[in-house]
C-alpha positions as CSV (number, residue, x, y, z in Angstrom):
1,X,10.3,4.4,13.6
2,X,9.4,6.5,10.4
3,X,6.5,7.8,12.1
4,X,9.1,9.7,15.3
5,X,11.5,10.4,12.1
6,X,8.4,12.1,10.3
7,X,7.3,13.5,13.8
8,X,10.5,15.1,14.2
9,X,11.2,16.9,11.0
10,X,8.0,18.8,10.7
11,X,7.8,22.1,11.9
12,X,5.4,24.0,14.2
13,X,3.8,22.6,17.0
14,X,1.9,19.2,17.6
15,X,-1.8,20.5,16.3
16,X,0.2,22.3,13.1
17,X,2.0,18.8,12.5
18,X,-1.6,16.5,12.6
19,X,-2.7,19.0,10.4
20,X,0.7,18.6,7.8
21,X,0.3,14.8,8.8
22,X,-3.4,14.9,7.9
23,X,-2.7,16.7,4.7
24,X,0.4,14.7,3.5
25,X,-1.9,11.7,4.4
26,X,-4.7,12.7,1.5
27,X,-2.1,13.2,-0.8
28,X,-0.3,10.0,-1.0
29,X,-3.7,8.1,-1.1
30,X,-5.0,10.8,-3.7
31,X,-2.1,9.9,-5.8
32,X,-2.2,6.0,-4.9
33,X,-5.9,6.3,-6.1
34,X,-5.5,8.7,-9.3
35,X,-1.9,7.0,-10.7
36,X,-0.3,3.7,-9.1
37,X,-3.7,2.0,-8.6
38,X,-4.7,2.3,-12.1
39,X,-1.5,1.1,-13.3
40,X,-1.3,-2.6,-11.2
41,X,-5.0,-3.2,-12.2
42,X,-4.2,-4.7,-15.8
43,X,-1.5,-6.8,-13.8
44,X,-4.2,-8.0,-10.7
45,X,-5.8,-11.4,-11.7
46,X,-9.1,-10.0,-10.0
47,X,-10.4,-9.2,-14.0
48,X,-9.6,-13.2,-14.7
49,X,-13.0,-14.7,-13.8
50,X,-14.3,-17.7,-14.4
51,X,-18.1,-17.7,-13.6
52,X,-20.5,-17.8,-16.5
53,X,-17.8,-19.7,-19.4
């Protein structure tokens, strides 16, 4: 469903829309990478380990 929606919207025609897919698709992992990631990790229990105490 948010896929048709996104499908729809952008302009041009299907190989100019991959492309804006494509592109918009780097971005929002770029920014998951560079600024949400970062922020969970102090909150992620992965840090908390308990081999060699």
């Amino acid at each position: 469903m948010m896929y048709a929606w996104l499908w729809r919207h952008l302009p041009g025609p299907a190989a100019v829309r991959v492309l804006v897919l494509a592109v918009l698709a780097v971005a929002v992992l770029a920014a998951c990478f560079v600024w949400v990631f970062p922020a969970v990790a102090p909150y992620m229990p992965f840090n908390d380990t308990t081999v060699g105490e």
